[in-house]
C-alpha positions in Angstrom: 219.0 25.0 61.6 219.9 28.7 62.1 219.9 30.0 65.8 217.5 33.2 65.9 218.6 36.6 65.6 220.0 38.1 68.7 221.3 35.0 69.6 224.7 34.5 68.5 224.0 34.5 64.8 226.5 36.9 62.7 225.7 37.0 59.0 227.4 38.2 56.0 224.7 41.3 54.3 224.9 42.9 51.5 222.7 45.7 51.3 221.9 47.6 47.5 221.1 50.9 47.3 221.6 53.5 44.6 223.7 56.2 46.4 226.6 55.6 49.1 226.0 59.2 50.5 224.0 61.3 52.5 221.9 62.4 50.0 218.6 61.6 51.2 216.1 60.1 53.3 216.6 56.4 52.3 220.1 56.8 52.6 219.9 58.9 55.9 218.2 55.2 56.6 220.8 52.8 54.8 223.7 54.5 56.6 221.8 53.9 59.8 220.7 50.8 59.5 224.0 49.2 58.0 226.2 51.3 61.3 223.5 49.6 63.7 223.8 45.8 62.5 227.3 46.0 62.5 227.2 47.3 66.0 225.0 43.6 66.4 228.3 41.7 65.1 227.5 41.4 61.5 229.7 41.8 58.8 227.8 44.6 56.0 228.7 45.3 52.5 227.5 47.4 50.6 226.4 47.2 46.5 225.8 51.1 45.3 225.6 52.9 41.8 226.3 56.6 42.0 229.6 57.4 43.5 230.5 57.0 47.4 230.6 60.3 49.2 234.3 60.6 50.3 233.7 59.9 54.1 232.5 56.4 53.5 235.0 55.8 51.4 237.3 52.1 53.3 234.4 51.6 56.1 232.9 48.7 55.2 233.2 46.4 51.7 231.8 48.5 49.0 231.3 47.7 45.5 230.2 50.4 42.8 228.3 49.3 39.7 227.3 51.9 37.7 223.8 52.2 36.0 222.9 49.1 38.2 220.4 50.3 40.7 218.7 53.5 39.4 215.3 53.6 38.1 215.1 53.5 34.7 218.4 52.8 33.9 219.2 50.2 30.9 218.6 46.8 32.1 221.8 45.8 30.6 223.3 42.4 30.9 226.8 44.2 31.5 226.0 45.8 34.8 223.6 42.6 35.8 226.6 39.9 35.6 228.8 42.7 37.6 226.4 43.1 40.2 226.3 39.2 40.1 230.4 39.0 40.4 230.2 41.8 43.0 227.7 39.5 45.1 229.7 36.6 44.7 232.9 38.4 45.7 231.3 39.4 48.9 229.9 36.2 49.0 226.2 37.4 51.4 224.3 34.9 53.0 221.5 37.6 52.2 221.1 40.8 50.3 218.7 43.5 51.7 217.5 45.6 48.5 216.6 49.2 49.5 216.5 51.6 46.7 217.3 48.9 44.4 215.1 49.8 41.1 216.7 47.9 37.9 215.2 44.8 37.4 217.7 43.1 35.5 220.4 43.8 38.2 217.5 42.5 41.2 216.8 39.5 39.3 220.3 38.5 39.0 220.8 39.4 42.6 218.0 37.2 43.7 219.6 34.1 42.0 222.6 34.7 43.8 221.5 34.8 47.3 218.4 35.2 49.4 217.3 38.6 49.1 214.6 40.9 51.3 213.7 44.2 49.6 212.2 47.0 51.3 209.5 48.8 49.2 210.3 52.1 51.2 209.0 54.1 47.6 206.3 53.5 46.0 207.8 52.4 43.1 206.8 49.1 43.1 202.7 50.2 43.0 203.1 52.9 40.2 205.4 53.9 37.5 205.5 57.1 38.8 205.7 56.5 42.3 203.8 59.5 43.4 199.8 58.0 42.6 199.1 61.6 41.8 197.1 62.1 38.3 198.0 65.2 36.3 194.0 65.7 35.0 192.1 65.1 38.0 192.2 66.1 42.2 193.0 63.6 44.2 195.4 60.3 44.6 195.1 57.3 42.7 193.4 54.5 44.3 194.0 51.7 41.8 196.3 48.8 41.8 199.5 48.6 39.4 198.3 46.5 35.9 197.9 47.0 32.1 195.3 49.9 32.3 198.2 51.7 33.8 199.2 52.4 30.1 196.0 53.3 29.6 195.8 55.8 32.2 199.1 57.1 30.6 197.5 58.9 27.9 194.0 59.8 29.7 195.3 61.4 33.1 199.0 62.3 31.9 200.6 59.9 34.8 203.3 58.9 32.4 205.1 60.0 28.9 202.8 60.4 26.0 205.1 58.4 23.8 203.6 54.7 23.8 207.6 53.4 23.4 208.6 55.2 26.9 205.5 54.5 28.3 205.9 51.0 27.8 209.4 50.9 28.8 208.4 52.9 32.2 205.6 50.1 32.7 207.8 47.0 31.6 210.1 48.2 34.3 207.9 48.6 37.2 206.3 45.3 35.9 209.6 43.2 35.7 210.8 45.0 39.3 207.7 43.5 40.8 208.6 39.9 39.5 212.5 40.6 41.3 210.9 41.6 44.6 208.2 38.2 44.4 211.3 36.4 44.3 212.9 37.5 47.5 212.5 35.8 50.5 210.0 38.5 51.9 208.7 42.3 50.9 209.3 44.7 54.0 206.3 47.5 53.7 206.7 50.9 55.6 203.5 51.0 56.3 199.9 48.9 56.1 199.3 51.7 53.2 202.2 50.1 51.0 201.0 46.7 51.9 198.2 47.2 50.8 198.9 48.6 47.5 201.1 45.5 46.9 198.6 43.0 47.6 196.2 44.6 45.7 198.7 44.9 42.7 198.6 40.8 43.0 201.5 40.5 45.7 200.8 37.4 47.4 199.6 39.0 51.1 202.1 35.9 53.2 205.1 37.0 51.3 204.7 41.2 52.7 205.2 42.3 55.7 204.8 45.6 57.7 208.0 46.5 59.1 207.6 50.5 60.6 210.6 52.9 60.4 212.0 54.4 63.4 213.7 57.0 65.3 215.9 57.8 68.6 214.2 58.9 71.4 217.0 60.3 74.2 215.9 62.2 77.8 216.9 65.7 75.5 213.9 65.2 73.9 211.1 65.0 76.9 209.8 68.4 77.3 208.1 69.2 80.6 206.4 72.9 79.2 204.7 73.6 75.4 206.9 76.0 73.7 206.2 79.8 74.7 205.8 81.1 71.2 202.7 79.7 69.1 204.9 78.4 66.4 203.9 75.9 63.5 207.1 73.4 62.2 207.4 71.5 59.0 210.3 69.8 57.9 211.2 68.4 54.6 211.9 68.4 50.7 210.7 71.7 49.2 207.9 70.0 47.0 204.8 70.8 45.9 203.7 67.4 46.8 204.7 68.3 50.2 201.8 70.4 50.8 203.9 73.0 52.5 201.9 76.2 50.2 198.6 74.9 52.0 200.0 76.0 55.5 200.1 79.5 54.0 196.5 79.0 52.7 195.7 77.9 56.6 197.2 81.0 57.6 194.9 83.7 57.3 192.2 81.8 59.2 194.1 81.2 62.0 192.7 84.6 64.6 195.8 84.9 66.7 199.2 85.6 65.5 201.2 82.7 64.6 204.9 81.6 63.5 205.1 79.3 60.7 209.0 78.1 60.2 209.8 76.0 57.5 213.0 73.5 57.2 214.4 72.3 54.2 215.1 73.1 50.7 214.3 71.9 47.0 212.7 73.0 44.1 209.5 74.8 45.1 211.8 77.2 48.1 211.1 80.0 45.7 207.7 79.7 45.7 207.2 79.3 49.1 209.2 82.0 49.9 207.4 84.5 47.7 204.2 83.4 49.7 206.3 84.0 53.1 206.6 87.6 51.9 202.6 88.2 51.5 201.8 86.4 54.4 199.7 88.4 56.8 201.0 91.0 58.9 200.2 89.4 62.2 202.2 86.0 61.4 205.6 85.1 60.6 207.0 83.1 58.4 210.4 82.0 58.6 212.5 79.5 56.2 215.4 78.1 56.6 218.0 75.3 55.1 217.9 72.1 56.4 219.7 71.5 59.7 222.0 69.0 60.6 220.3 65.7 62.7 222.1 66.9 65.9 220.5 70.0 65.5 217.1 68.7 65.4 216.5 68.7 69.1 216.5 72.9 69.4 214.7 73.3 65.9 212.3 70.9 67.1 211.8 72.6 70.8 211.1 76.1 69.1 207.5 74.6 68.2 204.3 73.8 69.5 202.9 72.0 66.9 204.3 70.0 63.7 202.3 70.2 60.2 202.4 67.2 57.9 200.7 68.6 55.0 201.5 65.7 52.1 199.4 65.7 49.3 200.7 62.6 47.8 200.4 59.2 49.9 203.5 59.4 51.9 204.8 55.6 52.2 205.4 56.5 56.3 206.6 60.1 57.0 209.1 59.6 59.5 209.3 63.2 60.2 206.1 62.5 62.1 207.2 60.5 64.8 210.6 62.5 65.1 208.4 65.1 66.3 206.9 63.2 68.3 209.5 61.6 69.8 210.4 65.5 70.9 207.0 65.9 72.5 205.3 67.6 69.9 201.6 66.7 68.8 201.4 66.8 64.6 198.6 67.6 62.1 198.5 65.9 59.1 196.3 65.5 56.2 194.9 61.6 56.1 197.3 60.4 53.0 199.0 57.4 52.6 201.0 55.8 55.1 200.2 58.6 57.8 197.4 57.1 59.9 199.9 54.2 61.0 201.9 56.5 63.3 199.1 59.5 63.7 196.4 58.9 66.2 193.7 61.6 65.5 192.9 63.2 69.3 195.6 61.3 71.0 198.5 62.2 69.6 197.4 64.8 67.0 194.8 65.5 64.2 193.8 64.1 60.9 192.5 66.1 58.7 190.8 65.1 55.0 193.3 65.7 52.2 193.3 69.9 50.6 190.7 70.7 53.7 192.5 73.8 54.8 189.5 75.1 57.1 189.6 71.6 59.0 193.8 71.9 59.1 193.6 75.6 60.4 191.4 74.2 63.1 193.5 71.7 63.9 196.7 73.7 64.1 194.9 76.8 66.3 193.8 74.5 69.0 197.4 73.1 69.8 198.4 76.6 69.5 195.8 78.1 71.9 195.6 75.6 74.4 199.4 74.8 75.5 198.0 72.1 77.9 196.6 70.2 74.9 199.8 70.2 73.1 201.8 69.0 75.9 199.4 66.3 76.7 199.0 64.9 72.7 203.0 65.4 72.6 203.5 63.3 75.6 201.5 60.6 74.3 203.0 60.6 70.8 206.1 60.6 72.7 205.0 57.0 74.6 203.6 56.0 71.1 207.2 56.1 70.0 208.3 54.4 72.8 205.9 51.2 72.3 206.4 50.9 68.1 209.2 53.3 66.9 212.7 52.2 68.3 215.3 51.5 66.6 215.4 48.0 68.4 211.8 47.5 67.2 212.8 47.7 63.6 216.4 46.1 63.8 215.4 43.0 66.0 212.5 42.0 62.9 214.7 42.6 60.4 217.6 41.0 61.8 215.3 38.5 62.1 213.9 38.5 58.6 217.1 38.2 57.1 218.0 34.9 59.6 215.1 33.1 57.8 215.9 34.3 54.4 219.9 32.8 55.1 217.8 30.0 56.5 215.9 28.7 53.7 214.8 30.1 50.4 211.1 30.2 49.5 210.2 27.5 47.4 210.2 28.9 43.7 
């Protein structure tokens, strides 16, 4: 029998993910979670697709296998057998799958060694992964099955052409029967459980298992901000909801700062409504800032806006903010109401309602004693569920029973 994690066991992981880089959040979280359990004593290797990014290059065992992890990529029995080889060399006694997305390659990986995948996308419940129909409002509440090529042609969620269609179905379809052969299915958030279950998941074999963040003394804050000033962090999108902050704007009596942080597609946009905003707001944007610069970008602000229209799996820019003190507003999407507390630790606010989000928003930034109080408790709300030793000691543990013993198949 196999001690439990944390005390004594080292184990060989190999974790897959499509990029070896710093290209994004999953891999913000790969890089992070690999450097913290081999600070715990075990040896990590790592299976990627794209290429490394040059700093990474001779840290740790690393095996590249192109067109073996992406989404949509050619299920092809070449790059299945070398991810097979590649898992052999390294020889795991489990794999942790985290942007992972070929199902030929994750169902050779699961015969090779006990596997856990974390369904941090939502991938796995929708061949888009967004849940966001092109012909109607609102996000699709439905679990993943055959109407979903159906739905294909009738609300434009996939490609019209019934042959890619099928093929963008067929994968998500023959990812799903990769993951149910894992050892377990990590969730982000009871949101993404859910999905899954629904979707025909069986519920004993998913687990929640919440994302975290750092929380240092550098973070406490002991006064609100001076200036009323509204943050939001993340991938220029228009999923991201960041143009409805602009709509909340005008109804917002006293003069306000809205900064924005970040970059992507829809900057342009949003900076063309920066220009009209009006005159007695600002509106600032600016590129995305380094993680050890988070701390002063983050104590500029009295408030953080969440403002996803698509179901975030978690949003782990929330809880950074709060770990700095700062209540958020966000609209009730997704994975958001795991972390977000409505009046205790910030506002929920029904999905496009910008009225109820400009409410929300002017009373942190009026009353500076309610933002400090909300921050402060979304700051002990971190400090009960968030840590990083919250997530690492389950999934150190998870893996320990996946080396243990495989599920019966």
């Amino acid at each position: 029998m196999l001690p439990q994690a944390g005390a004594g066991l080292t184990m060989r992981i190999l974790v897959c993910n499509e990029h070896y880089a710093h290209t994004g959040g999953a891999e913000v979280y790969v890089l992070d979670v690999m450097a913290r359990l081999e600070a715990r004593g075990h040896e990590v290797g790592v299976l990627h697709d794209a290429p490394a990014a040059p700093e990474l290059e001779g840290r740790r065992p690393a095996f590249r296998v192109p067109g073996s992890m992406g989404f949509l990529h050619d299920p092809s029995p070449a790059a299945a057998e070398a991810a097979r080889r590649a898992a052999a060399a390294f020889a795991p006694d489990a794999i942790y799958l985290v942007q992972a997305m070929n199902p030929a390659v994750n169902l050779a990986l699961a015969g090779a060694a006990p596997c856990v995948q974390y369904a941090m996308g939502l991938r796995l419940t929708c061949p888009t992964g967004r849940r966001l129909p092109r012909t109607w409002e609102g996000v699709c509440t439905k679990p993943f099955d055959a109407h979903c090529l159906w739905k294909a042609h009738t609300q434009l969620c996939m490609p019209r052409r019934p042959d890619t269609a099928l093929k963008v179905w067929n994968d998500v379809r023959r990812n799903l029967k990769a993951a149910r052969l894992a050892q377990r299915i990590l969730a982000p958030s009871r949101y993404t459980r859910d999905l899954l279950v629904r979707g025909g998941t069986a519920p004993e074999l998913v687990e929640v298992l919440y994302l975290y963040t750092d929380l240092t003394p550098a973070m406490e804050r002991a006064r609100p901000a001076a200036e009323r000033r509204i943050l939001a962090l993340g991938r220029m999108e228009a999923e991201k909801g960041f143009q409805h902050l602009f709509e909340a704007l005008p109804l917002l009596d006293e003069p306000a700062v809205l900064e924005l942080v970040g970059d992507g597609p829809f900057r342009k946009e949003l900076e063309a409504m920066a220009r009209q905003a009006p005159a007695r707001h600002r509106a600032v944007i600016t590129p995305w800032a380094p993680r050890e610069r988070l701390t002063g970008v983050f104590s500029r602000a009295r408030v953080v806006a969440i403002p996803s229209t698509w179901p975030e799996p978690f949003g782990i820019v929330g809880i950074e903010a709060m770990a700095h003190g700062l209540p958020a507003v966000g609209f009730e999407v997704g994975g958001i109401a795991d972390w977000l507390s409505g009046g205790k630790t910030g506002a929920l606010v029904p999905r496009k309602d910008i009225p109820a989000l400009a409410r929300a928003l002017g009373a942190y930034l009026g009353d500076p004693d309610l933002a400090l109080r909300h921050g402060a408790a979304g700051r002990e709300e971190v400090r009960r569920r968030f840590l990083p030793g919250h997530h690492l000691d389950r999934l150190e543990a998870v893996l320990a029973e996946a080396a243990g013993a495989r599920r019966p198949r």
